[in-house]
C-alpha positions in Angstrom: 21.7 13.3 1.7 24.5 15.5 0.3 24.4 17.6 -2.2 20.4 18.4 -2.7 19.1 21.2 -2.4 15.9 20.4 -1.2 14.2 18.3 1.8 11.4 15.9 2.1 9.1 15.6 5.5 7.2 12.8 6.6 4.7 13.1 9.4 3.7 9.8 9.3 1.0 7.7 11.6 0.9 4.1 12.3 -2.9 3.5 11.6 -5.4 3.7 9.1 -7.8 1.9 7.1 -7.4 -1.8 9.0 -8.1 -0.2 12.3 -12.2 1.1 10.7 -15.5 -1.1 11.5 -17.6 -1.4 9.3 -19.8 2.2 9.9 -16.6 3.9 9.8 -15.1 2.6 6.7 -13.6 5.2 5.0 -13.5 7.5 8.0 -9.3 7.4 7.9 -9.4 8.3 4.2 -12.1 11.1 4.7 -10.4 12.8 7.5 -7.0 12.7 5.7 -8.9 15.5 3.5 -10.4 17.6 5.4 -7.4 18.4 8.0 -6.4 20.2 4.7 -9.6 22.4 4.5 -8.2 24.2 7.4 -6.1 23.7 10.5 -4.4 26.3 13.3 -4.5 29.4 11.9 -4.4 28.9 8.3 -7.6 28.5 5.9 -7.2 25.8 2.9 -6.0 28.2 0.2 -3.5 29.8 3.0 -2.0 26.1 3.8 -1.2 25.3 0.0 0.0 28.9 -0.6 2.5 29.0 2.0 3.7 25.5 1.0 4.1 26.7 -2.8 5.4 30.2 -1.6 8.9 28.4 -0.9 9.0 26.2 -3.4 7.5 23.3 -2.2 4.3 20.6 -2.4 2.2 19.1 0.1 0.7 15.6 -0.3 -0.8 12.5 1.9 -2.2 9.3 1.6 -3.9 6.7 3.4 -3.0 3.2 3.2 -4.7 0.1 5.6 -2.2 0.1 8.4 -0.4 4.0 7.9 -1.6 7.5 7.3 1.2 10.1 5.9 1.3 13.5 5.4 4.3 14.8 3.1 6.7 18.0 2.3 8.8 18.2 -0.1 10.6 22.0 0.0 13.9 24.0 -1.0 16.1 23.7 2.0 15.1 25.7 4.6 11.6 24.7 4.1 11.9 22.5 7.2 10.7 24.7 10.1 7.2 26.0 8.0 6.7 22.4 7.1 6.9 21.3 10.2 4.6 23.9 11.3 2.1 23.4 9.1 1.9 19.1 9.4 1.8 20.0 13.1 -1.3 22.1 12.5 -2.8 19.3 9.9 -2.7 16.1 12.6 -3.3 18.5 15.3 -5.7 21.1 15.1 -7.8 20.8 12.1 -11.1 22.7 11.6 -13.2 20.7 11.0 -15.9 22.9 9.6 -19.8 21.0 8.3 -19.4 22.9 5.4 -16.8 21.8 4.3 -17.5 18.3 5.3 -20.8 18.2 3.7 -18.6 19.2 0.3 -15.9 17.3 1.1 -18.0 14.0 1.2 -19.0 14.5 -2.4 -15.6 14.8 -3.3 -14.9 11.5 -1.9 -18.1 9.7 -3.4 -16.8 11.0 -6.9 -13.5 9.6 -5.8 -15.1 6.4 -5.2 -17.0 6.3 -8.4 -13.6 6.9 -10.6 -12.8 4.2 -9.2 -15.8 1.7 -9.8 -15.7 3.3 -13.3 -11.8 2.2 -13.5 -11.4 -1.3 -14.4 -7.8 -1.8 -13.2 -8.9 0.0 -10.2 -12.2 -2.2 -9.5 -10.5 -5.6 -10.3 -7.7 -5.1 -7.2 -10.5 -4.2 -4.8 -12.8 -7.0 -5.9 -9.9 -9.1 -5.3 -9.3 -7.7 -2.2 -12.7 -8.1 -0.8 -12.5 -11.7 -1.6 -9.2 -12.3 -0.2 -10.3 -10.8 3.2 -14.1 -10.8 3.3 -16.1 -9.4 6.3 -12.4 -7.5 8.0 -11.2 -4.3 7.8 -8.3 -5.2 4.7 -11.1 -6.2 2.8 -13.0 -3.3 2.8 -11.9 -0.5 0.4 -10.0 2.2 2.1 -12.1 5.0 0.3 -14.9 3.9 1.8 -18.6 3.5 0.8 -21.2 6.7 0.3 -23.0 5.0 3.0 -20.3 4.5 5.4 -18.3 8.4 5.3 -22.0 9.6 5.3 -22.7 9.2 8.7 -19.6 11.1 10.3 -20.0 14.4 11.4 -16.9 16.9 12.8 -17.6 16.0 15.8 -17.0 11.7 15.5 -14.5 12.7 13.1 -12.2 14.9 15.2 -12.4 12.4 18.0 -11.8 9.4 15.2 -7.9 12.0 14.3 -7.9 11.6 18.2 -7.4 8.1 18.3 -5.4 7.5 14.9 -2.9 10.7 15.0 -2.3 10.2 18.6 1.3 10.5 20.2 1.9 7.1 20.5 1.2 6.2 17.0 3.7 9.1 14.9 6.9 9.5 13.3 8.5 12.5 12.0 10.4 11.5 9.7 13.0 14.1 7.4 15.5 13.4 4.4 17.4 15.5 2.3 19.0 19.1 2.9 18.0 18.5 6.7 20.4 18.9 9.9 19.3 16.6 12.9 19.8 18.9 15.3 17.1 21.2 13.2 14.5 18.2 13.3 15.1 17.2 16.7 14.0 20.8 17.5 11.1 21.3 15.7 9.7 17.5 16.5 10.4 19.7 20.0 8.2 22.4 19.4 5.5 21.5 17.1 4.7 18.0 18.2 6.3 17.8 22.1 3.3 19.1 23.9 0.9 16.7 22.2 -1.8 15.5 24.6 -1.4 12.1 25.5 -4.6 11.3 27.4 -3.2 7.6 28.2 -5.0 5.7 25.7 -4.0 3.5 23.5 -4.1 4.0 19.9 -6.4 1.5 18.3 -5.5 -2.7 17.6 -4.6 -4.5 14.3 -7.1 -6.7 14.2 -5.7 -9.9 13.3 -6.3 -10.8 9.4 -7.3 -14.2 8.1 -7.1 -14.9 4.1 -10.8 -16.2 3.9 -10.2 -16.4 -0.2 -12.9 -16.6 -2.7 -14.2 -16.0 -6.3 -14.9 -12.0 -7.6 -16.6 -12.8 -11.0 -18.1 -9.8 -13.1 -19.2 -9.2 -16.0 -18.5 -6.0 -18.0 -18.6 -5.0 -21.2 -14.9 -4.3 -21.8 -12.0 -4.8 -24.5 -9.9 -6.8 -22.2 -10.4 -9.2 -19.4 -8.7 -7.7 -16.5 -7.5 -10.3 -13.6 -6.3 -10.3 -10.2 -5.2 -13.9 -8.5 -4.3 -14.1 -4.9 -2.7 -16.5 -2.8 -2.1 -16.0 1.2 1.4 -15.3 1.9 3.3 -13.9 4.6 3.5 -10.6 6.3 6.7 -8.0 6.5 8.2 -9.0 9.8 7.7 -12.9 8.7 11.3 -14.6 8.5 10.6 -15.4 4.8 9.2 -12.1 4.0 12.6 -11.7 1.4 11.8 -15.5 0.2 8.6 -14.2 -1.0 9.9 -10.5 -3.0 12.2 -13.1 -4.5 9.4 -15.5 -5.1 7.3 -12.3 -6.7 10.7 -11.2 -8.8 11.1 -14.6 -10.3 7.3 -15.1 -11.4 6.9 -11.8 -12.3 9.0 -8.7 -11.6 10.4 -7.9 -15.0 10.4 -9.0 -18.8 12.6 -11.7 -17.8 10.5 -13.3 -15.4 8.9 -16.6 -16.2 5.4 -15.2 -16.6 6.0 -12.6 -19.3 8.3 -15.4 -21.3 5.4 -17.7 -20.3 2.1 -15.5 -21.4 3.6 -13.0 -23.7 6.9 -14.0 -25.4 5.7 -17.5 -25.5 1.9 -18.3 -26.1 0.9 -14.3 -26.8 -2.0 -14.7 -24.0 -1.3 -11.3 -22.9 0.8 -7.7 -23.3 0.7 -7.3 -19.8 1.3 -10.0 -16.6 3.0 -9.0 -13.7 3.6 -10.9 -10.3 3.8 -8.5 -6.8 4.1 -9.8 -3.2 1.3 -7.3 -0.8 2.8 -7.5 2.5 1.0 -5.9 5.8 2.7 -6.3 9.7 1.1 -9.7 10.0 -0.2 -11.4 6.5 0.4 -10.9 3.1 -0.3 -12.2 -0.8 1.1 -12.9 -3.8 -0.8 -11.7 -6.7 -0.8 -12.3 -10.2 -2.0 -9.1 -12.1 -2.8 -9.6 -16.4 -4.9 -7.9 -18.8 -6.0 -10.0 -22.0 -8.8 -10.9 -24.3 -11.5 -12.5 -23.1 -11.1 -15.9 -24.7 -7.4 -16.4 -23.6 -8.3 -15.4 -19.8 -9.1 -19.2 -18.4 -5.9 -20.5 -20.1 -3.7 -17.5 -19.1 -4.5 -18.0 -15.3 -4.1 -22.1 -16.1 -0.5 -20.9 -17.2 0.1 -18.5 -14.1 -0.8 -21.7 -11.8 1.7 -23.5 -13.2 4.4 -21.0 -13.1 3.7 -21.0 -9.3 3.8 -24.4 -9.1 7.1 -24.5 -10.3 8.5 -22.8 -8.0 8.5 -25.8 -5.6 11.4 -27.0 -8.3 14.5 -25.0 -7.0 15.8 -22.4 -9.1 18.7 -22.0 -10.8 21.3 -20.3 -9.5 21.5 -17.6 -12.4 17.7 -17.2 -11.9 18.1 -16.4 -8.4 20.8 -14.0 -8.9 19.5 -12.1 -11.3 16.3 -11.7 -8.8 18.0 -10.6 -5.7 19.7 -8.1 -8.1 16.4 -6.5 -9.4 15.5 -6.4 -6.0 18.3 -4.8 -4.2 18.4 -2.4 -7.5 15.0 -1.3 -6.9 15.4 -1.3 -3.8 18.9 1.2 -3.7 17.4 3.0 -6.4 14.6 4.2 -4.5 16.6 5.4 -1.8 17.9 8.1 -4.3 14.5 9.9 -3.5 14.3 12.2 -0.6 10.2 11.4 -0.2 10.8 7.8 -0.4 14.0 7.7 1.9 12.1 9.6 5.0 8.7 7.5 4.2 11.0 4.5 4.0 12.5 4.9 7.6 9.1 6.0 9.1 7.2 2.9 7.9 10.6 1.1 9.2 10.4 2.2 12.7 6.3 1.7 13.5 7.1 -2.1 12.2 10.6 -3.0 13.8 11.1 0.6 16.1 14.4 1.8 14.3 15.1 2.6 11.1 17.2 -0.1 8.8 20.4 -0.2 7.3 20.5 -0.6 3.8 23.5 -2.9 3.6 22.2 -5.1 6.4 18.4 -5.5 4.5 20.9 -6.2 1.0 22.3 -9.2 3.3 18.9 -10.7 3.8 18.5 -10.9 0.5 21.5 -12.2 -0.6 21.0 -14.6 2.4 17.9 -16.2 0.9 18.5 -19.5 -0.4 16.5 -21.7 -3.5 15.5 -23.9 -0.1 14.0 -20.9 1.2 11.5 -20.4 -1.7 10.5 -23.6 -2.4 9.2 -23.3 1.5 7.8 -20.5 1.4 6.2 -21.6 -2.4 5.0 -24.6 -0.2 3.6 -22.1 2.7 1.7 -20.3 -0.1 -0.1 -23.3 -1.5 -0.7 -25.1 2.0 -4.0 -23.5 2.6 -5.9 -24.4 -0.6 -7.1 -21.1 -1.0 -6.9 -18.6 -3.7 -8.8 -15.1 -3.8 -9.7 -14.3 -7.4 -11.0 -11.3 -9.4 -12.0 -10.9 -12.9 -13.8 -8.4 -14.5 -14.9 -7.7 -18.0 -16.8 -10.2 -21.1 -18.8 -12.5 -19.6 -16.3 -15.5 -21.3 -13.5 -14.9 -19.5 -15.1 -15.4 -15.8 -14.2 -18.9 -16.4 -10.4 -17.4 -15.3 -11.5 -18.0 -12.0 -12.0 -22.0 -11.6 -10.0 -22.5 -14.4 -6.9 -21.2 -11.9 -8.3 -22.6 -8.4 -8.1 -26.2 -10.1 -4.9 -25.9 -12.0 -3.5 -25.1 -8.4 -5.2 -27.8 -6.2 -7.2 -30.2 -8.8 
């Protein structure tokens, strides 16, 4: 990327949460910490401190179907961040001590979230959308569940995830390929490959369902799910255009709907949550607790009016959101080399950014109405709501605006 002065580094794995059973829930999450309490030669403190010593920060995260590891440095930074994400997926510690502590860190991490209301209400309607398989079990984990592993089942669980077959080094910014080629070379080229193959995707089924809690809370907080499709699905753009219209912006027809409109709520937004083989669309709102049964009654019927075409203004002003956020997030050196890495483990090369603006300029009113009509086929709905007991009518109240 000319011009800057720094470089981003990806190291990024094509597994994680979706690939756990059930008694290793959380197990992806877990070890994504503690390959930073130590690895090669370098102790926690020492991994951080060389990071920071060239002006740089070190980050991952763990997602259901990818596991990343992340530098961001001055330029020049590439060859000791290589170095040191080769160390992380490759030869951490591992030490009991530090997993016995490292364990409580992750059960508090689990309890901020049940103690966060707009964190508890996506997981609730998570669990109900895919109940009983891996994307429906949080990726933190339970207590229970990262209790049981020891270095030992650990290490061998990094074996299976970070294996050869399943990374990509990914690098943006103030980086020469030549540079990258050679490092990938030296710090990840001798990487055992024992012939196995990395862990399945199971395949997901949308079993849907109701999430009703009761909470003592300000605001009713709700989550409503519909199945959709995945990211390599023909209408995959269909549906971030399907998303962008109900509710990607303040001129999308829920907030006129709710907010400008009726008042029912500050905040509504509609998102599309893709994975390689299924997806939703989902309806997120916050509002008061008498409102919440005719605020999801309004969010059905803004969904079912998208099996009306849409005007061609509308759709315009859509696809341009969506290429602008989509442009505009390629300014970012992280997001540019995590961008491509996610882009090659789903479709094995890395995109062009004018060809993915041409599907969406490609997509058609046609095209969402069928995918609107996709959506709606299966009569299911996943729902989540959380907080005064007199809003967890939100929940039918949505189901039969949708299907009666």
């Amino acid at each position: 990327m000319a011009g800057l002065q720094t470089v981003a580094l990806s190291v990024v794995a094509g597994r994680g949460a979706r690939v756990e059973d059930e008694a290793r829930s959380g197990w992806s999450h877990l070890l994504e910490h503690m390959v930073f309490k130590g690895a090669g030669s370098r102790s926690a403190r020492e991994i951080v401190e060389a990071i920071e010593a060239q002006g740089g920060n070190i980050n991952a995260a763990t997602g259901y179907e990818r596991t990343s590891f992340q530098i961001r440095a001055l330029a020049g930074g590439l060859d000791l961040g290589s170095s040191v994400l080769a160390d992380l997926v490759q030869r951490p510690t591992m030490d009991a001590g530090d997993l016995v502590r490292e364990k409580q860190v992750v059960g508090q991490e689990i309890a901020e979230a049940a103690d966060a209301p707009d964190d508890l209400v996506f997981e609730l309607a998570q669990t109900a959308a895919f109940d009983g398989q891996p994307l429906g079990r949080p990726i933190l984990g339970t207590p229970a569940s990262i209790g049981t592993a020891t270095p030992e089942t650990l290490n061998a669980w990094r074996a299976s995830l970070y294996g050869p077959k399943t990374l990509v080094v990914s690098a943006s910014g103030a980086v020469d390929e030549d540079d990258l080629l050679r490092l990938a070379e030296r710090d990840f080229g001798a990487m055992d490959d024992d012939g196995q193959p990395p862990p399945e995707l199971a395949p997901a089924t949308f079993t849907g369902g109701q999430r009703p809690v009761a909470k003592t809370l300000e605001q009713a907080n709700l989550v409503l799910l519909l199945p959709a499709v995945g990211v390599r699905d023909e209408a995959y753009f269909a549906l971030r255009l399907l998303a962008e219209i109900l509710g990607g912006g303040m001129a999308s027809r829920l907030f006129q709907e709710a907010r400008e409109n009726r008042g029912l709520a500050y905040a509504i937004d509609a998102y599309s949550e893709t994975y390689a083989d299924t997806g939703c669309l989902g309806v997120f709102a916050g509002c008061a607790a008498k409102d919440a049964a005719e605020l999801a009654r309004v969010a059905a019927g803004e969904i079912v009016g998208m099996l009306k075409p849409v005007g061609v203004a509308e759709l315009a002003r859509a696809k341009a959101q969506l290429k602008g956020a989509m442009f505009m997030g390629r300014e970012s050196a992280l997001a540019r080399s995590e961008q491509a890495a996610g882009q090659v483990l789903l479709f094995g090369r890395a995109l062009d950014p004018t060809d993915v603006a041409a599907e969406v300029d490609a997509v058609t009113p046609a095209d969402l109405v069928t995918v609107t009509e996709r959506i709606l086929a299966s009569k299911k709905v996943a729902v989540a709501v959380l907080g005064p007991k007199s809003a967890l009518k939100a929940g039918p109240a949505f189901e039969a605006a949708l299907f009666g």
